[in-house]
C-alpha positions in Angstrom: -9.6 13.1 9.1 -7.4 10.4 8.8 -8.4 6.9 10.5 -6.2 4.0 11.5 -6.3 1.4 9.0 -7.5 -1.6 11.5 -11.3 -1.4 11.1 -11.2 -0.9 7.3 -8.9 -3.9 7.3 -11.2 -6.3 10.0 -14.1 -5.4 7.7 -12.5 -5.9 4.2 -11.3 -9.8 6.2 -15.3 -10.1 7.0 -16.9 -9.2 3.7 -14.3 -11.1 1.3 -12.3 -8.1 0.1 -9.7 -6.3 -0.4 -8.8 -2.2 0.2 -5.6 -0.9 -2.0 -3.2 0.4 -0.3 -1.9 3.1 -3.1 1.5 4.7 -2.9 1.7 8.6 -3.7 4.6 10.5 -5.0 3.6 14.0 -4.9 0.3 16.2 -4.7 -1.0 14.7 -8.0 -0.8 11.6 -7.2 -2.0 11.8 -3.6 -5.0 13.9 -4.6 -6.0 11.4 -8.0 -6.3 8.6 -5.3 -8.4 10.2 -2.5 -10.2 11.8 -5.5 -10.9 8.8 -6.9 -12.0 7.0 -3.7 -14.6 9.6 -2.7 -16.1 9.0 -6.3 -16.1 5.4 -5.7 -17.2 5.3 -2.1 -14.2 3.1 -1.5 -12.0 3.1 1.9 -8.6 3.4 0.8 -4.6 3.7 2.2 -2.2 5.8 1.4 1.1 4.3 1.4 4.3 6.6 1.6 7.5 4.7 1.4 10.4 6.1 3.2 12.4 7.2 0.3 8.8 9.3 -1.1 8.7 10.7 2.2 12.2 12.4 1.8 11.8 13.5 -1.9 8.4 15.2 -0.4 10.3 16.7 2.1 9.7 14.5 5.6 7.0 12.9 6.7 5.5 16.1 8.3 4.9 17.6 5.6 3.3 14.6 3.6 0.7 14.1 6.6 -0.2 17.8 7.1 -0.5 17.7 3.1 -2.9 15.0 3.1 -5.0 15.8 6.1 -5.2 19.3 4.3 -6.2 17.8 1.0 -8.9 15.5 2.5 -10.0 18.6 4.3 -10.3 21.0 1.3 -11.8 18.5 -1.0 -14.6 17.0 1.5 -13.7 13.5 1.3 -15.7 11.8 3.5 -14.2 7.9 2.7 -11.9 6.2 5.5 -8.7 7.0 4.5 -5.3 5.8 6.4 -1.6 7.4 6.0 0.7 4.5 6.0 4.4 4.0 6.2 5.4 1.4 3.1 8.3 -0.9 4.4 9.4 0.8 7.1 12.4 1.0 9.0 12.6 0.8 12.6 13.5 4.9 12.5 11.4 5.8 10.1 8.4 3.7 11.9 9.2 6.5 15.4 9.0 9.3 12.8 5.6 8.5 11.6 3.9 7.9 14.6 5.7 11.4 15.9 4.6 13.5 12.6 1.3 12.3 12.3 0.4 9.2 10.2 -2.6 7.0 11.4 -0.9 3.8 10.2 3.0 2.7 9.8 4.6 -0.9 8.4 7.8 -1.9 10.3 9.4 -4.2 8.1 12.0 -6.1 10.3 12.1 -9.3 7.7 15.6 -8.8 7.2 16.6 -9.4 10.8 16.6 -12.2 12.5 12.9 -13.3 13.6 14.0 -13.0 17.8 15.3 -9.3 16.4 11.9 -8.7 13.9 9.9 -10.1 17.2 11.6 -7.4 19.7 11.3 -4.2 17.6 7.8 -5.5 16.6 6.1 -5.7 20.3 7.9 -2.5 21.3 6.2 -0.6 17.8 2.5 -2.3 18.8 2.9 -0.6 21.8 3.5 2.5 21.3 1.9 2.4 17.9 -1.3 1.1 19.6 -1.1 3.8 22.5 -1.9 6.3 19.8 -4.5 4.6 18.2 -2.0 3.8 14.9 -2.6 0.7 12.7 0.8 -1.2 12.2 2.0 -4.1 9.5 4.5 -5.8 10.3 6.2 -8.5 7.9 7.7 -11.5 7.5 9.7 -13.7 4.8 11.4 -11.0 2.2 9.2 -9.9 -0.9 10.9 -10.6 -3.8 11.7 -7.5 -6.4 13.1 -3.9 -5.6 11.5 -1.8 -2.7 13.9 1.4 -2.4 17.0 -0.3 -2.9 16.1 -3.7 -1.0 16.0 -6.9 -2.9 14.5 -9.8 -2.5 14.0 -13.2 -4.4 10.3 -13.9 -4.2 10.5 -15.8 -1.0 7.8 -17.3 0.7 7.7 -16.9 4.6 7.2 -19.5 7.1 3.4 -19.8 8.7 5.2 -20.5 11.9 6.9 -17.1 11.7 4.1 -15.6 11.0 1.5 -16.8 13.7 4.8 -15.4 16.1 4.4 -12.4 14.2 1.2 -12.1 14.6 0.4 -13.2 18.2 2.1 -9.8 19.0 -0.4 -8.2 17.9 0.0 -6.3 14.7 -3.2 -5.1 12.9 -2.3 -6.6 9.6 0.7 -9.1 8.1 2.4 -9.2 5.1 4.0 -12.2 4.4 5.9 -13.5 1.0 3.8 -15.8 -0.9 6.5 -15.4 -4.0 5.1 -11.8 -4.9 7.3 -9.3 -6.5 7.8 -5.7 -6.7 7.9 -4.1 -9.4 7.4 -5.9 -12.9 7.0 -9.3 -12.7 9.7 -11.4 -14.6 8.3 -13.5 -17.8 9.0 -17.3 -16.2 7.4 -15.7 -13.1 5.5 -19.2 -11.6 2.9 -17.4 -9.7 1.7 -16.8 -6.4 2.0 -19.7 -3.8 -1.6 -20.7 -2.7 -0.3 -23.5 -0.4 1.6 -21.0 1.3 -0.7 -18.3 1.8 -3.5 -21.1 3.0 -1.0 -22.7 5.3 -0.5 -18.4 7.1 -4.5 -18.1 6.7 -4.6 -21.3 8.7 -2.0 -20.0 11.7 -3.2 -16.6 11.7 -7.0 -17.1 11.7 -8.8 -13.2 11.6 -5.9 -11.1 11.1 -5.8 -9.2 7.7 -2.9 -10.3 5.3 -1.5 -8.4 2.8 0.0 -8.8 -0.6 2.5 -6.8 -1.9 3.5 -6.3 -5.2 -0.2 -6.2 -6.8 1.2 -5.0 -10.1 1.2 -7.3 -12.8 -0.6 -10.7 -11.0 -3.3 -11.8 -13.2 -7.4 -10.5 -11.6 -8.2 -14.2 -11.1 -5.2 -14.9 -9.0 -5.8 -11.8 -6.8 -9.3 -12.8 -6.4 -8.0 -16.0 -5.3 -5.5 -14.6 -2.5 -8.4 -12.0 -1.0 -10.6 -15.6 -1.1 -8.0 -16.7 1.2 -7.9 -14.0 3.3 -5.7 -11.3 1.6 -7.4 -8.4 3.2 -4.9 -5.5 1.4 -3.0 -5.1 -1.7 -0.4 -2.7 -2.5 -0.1 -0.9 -6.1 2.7 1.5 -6.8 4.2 0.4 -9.9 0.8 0.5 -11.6 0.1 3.5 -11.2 3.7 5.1 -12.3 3.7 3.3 -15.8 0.3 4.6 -16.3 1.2 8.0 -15.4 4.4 8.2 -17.6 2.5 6.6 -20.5 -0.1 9.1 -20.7 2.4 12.1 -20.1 4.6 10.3 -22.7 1.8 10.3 -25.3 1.0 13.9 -24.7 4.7 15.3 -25.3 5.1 13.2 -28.0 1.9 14.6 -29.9 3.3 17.8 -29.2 0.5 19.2 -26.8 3.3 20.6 -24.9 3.9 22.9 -27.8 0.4 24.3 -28.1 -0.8 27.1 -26.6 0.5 27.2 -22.8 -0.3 23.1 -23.2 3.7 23.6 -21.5 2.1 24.8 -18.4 2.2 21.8 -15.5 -0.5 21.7 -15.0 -2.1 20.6 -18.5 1.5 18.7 -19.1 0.2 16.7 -15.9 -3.5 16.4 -16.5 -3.3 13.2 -18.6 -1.1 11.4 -16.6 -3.4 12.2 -13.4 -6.3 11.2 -15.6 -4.5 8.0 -16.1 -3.8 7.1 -12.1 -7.1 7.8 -11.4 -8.5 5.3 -14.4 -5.5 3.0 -12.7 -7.2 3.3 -9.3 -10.5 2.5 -10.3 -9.8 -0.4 -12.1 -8.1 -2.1 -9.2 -10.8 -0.7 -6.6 -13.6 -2.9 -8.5 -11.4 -5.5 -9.3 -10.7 -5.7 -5.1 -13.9 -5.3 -4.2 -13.6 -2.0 -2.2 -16.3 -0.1 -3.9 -19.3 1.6 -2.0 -17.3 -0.4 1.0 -16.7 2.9 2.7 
């Protein structure tokens, strides 16, 4: 059964850690992480960006494949569907085709525009008993297509942003999607401390977790980074495992062609991924 992400979230804030919010591609992917949490005890989010939602053919069928899949492989862990970076749209269609948690990312408006689509999605989000994210201050890097420059939001914003009532808040603290460029200066403490200090108990969330150094992420859940998103990851892990195995030829042996041993490594891989960053957040035997 899937669960709103809110009390995972509150508790994560409490006890001084962090749940991963992992974005799936396809069935591999989704059932390497919920695989992976069960064996870890380990609440964990599923995130599903708009533009995976399509190539999986709609959001309907993504949340009837994972409430399936959690179903047929006993997984007992809280476990939340989430919309990644949502549009205002796409935020509707989740709610309507079954996800227990949706982001509406309305940074790129104007923050009397991000504030007005924001209270109406609480609402009806919250009617249902749906977590929502909302966002302020653009994330620098590339999510589907959108660019950003690493900016950092404003804590005034983002106590407005919060007072609405959103379950959790992402704001930019100079994180990055994607890989992170070489002369990359490094997350913005101040920044985040100054949010911490406006928003008080509600859960914030970094984006971008691939490629920031353990000690700084342990610093950001210290200051109340209560979720962290890993996509990227998880994809260069997965292609470097199945690029190892073509390459050695294991493709050529046998049925070693066959998809499903042509994906086994690379599954292997995003599970080994998964775990790494569940102990290194702290979500392990959290569940």
């Amino acid at each position: 059964m899937l669960v709103s992400a809110k009390e995972m979230l509150d508790k994560a804030k409490a006890g001084h850690y962090a749940v991963g919010q992992f974005n799936i591609n396809n069935l591999e992917w989704t059932k390497a992480v919920l695989k992976t949490a069960q064996e870890l005890n380990s609440p964990v989010i599923l995130g599903v960006s708009e533009g995976a939602g399509k190539y999986m053919c709609g959001f309907k069928t993504v949340a009837d494949m994972v409430k399936a899949m959690i179903e047929s492989l006993n997984i007992t862990v809280p476990v939340a569907l989430h919309l990644d970076h949502g549009t205002y749209d796409g935020a509707k269609a989740c709610i309507e085709a079954g996800f227990s948690s949706i982001m509406f990312d309305g940074s790129h408006y104007s923050i009397d525009e991000n504030i007005e689509k924001t209270r109406e999605l609480v609402a009806t989000s919250h009617a249902k008993g749906i977590s929502i994210e909302a966002e302020v201050g653009s994330i620098g890097g590339e999510e589907d297509g959108v660019v950003g420059m690493g900016e950092v939001a404003d804590p005034d914003e983002c106590k407005m942003i919060a007072d609405l009532g959103v379950d959790m808040l992402a704001a930019g603290i100079g994180n990055i999607h994607g890989k992170y460029p070489e002369n990359w200066p490094g997350l913005r403490f101040d920044a985040l401390d100054a949010i911490q200090q406006k928003t008080g108990a509600m859960p914030l969330v970094l984006h971008g977790g691939t490629g920031i150094p353990a000690d700084m992420i342990k610093k950001a859940i210290s200051l109340g980074v209560s979720k962290i998103n890993v996509n990227t990851e998880c994809q260069l892990s997965f292609a470097a495992a199945t690029r190892k195995y073509i390459e050695e030829g294991k493709d050529l042996q046998g049925k070693g062609f066959d998809p499903r041993k042509l994906l086994a490594p690379g599954f292997d891989a995003i599970c080994a991924t998964i775990k790494e960053k569940m102990e290194l957040f702290g979500s392990v035997d959290k569940a």
